[in-house]
RODO-2510 file (C-alpha; in nm, 4 decimals, decimal comma):
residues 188
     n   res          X          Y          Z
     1     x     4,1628     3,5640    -6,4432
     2     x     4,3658     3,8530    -6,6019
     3     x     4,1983     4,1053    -6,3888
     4     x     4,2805     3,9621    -6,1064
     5     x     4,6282     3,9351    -6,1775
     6     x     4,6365     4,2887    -6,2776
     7     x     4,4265     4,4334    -5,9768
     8     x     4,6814     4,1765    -5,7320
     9     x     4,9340     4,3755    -5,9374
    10     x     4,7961     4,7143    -5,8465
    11     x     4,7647     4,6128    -5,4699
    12     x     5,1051     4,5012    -5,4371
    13     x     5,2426     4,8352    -5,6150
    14     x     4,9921     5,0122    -5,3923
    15     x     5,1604     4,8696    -5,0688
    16     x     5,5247     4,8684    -5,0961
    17     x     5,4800     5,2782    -5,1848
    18     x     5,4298     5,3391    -4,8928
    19     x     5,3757     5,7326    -4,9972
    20     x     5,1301     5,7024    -5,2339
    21     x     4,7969     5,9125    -5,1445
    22     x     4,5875     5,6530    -5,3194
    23     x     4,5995     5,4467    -4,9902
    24     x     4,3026     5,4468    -4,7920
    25     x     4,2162     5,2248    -4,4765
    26     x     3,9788     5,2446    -4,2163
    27     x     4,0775     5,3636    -3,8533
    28     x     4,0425     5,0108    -3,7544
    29     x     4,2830     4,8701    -3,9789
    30     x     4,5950     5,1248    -3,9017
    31     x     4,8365     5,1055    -3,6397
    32     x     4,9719     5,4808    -3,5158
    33     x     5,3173     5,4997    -3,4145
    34     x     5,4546     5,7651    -3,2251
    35     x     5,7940     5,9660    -3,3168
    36     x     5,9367     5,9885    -2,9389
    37     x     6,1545     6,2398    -3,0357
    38     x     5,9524     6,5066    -3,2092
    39     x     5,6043     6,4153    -3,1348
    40     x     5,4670     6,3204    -3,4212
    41     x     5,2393     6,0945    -3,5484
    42     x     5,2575     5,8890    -3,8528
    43     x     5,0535     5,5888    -4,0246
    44     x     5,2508     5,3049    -4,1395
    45     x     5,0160     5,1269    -4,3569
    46     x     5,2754     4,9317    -4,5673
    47     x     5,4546     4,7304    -4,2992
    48     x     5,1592     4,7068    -3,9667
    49     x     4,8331     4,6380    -4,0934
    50     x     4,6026     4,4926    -3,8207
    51     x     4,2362     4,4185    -3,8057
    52     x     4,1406     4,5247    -3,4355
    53     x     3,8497     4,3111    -3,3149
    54     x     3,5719     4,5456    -3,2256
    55     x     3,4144     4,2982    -2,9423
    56     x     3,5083     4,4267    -2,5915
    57     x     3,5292     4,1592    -2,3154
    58     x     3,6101     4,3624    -2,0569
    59     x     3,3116     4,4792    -1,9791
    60     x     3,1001     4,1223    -1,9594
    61     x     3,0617     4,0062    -1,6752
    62     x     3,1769     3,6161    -1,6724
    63     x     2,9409     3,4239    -1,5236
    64     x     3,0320     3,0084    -1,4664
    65     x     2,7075     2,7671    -1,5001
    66     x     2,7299     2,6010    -1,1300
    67     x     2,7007     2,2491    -1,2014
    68     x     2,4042     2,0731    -1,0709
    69     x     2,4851     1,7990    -0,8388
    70     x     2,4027     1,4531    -0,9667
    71     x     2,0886     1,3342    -0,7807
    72     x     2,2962     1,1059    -0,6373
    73     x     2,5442     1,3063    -0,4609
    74     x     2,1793     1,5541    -0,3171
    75     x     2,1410     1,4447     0,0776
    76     x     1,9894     1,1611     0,1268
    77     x     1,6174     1,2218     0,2201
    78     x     1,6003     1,4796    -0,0462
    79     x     1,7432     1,2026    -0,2795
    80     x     1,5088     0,9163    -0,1235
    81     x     1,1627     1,1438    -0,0872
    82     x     1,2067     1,3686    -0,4226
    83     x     1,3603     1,1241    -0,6775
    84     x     1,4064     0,7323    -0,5169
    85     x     1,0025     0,7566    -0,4649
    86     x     0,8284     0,9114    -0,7251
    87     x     1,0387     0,7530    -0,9789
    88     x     0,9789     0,3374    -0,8230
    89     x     0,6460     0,4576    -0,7768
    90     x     0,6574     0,5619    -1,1428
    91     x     0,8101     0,2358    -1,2878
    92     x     0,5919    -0,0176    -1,0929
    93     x     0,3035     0,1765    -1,2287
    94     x     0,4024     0,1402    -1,5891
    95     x     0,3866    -0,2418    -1,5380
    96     x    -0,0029    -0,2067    -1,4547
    97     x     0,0329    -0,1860    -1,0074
    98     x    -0,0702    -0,0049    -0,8266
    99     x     0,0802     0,0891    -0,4937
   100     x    -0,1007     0,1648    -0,1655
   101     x     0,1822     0,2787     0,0522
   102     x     0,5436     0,3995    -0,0240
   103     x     0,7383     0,5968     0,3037
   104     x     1,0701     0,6603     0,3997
   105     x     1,1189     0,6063     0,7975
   106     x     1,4027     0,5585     1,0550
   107     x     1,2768     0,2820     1,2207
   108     x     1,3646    -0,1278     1,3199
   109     x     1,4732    -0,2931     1,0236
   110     x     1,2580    -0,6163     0,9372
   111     x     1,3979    -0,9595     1,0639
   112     x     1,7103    -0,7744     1,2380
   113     x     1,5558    -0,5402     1,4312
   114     x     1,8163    -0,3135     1,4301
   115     x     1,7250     0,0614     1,3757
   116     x     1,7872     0,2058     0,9879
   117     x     1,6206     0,4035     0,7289
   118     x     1,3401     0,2024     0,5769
   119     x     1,1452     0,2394     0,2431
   120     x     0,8536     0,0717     0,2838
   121     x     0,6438    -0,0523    -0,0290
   122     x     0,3099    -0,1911    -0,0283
   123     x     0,1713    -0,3137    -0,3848
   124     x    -0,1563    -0,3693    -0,4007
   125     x    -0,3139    -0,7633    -0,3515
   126     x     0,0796    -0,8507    -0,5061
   127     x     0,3766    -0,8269    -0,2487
   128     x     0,5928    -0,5653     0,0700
   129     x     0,9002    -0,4793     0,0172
   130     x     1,1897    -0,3393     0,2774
   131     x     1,4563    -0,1434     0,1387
   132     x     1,6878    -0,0475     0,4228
   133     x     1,9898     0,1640     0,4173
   134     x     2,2348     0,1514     0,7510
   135     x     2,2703     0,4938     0,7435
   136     x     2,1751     0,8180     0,5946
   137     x     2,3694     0,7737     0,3025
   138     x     2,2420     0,5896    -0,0291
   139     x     2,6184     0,4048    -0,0353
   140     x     2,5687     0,2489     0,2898
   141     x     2,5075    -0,0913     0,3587
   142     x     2,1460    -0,2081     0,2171
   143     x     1,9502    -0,4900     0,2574
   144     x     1,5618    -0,6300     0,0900
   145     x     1,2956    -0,7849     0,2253
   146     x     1,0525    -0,9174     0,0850
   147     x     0,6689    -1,0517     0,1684
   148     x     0,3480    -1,1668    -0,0030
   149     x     0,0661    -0,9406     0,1192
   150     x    -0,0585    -0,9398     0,5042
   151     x     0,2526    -1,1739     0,5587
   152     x     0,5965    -1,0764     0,7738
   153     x     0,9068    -1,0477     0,5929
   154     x     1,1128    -1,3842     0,6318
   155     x     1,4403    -1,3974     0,4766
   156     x     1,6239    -1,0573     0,4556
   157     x     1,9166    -1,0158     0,1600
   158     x     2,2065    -0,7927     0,1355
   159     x     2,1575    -0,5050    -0,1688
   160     x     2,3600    -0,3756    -0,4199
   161     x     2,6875    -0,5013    -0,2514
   162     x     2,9370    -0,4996    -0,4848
   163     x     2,8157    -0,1906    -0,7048
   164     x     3,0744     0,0821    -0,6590
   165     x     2,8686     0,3723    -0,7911
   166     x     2,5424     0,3563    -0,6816
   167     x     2,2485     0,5337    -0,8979
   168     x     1,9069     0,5743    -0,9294
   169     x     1,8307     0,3788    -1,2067
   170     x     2,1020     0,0999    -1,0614
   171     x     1,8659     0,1246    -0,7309
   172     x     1,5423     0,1006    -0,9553
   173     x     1,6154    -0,1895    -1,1610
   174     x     1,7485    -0,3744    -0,9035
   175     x     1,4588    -0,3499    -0,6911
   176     x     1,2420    -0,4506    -0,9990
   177     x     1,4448    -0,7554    -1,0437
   178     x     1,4200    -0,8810    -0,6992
   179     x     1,0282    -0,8388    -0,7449
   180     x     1,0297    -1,0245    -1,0563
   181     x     1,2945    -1,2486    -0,8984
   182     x     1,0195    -1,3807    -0,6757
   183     x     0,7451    -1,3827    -0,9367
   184     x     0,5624    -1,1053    -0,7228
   185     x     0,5548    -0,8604    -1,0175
   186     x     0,5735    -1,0777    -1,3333
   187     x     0,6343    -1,4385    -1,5191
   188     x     0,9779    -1,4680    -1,4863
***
């Protein structure tokens, strides 16, 4: 502990002689100032000691990560054909269906008649279901319908009304429950 008292001691005389030729720092560590009036140039290693950081910005380009859109906010076939689909198709599978027939159209919805986008699901020997959206937009308006096989549709029931963010797992689930709802997919 005494030698480090006595080499702090030697630093501190070291620095406030500001003269003394024992004083040695690298380039990086000095500040230069200028004499206006005569020109010259002195170090002043006593009073301005800075460590410069050698990492130069200015020549990196800054590039921002674009955000990917939720799937959500994607347009609405892309949303219904690339993620609504496969993923249903996905989840009905892992409970031991199988489905013969899955499509998106713009056609006459069942019982209504009036004309919406329609996802059309056929599960093998167990039910149909009709999930229709008014419009092209997954927060529209949305209504289920619901069938045992080679039967019409006879009662048709509003979907996912008073969910203010709709997702695709909200959309999923809820689908699943009307199925299981019914006892088409599984002992309730």
């Amino acid at each position: 502990m005494e030698e480090n008292l006595d080499k702090n001691k030697e630093i501190s005389d070291k620095t406030t002689n500001p003269n003394s030729a024992e004083i040695k720092e690298s380039k990086s560590e000095k500040i230069t100032n200028t004499d206006i009036n005569n020109g010259n140039s002195e170090i002043n290693s006593a009073s301005k000691v800075v460590i410069k950081n050698e990492i130069d910005t200015s020549n990196k380009p800054i590039s921002k990560l674009k955000k990917e859109l939720p799937v959500e906010k994607k347009p609405f076939q892309e949303f219904i054909n690339i993620h609504l689909i496969p993923a249903l198709t996905e989840e009905i599978k892992e409970r031991g269906l199988e489905i013969n027939n899955i499509n998106l159209t713009n056609t006459n919805r069942p019982i209504a008649g009036d004309k919406c986008w329609v996802i059309n699901c056929e599960i093998k020997d167990t039910c149909n279901f009709w999930l229709s959206f008014e419009k092209d937009d997954i927060s529209s308006l949305k209504s289920i319908s619901l069938s045992k096989p080679n039967q019409k549709p006879s009662i048709i029931e509003s979907f996912l009304i008073d969910e203010k963010r709709i997702t695709l797992k909200l959309i999923i689930s809820r689908v699943l429950q009307r199925l299981n709802g019914q006892k088409l997919i599984g002992v309730n």
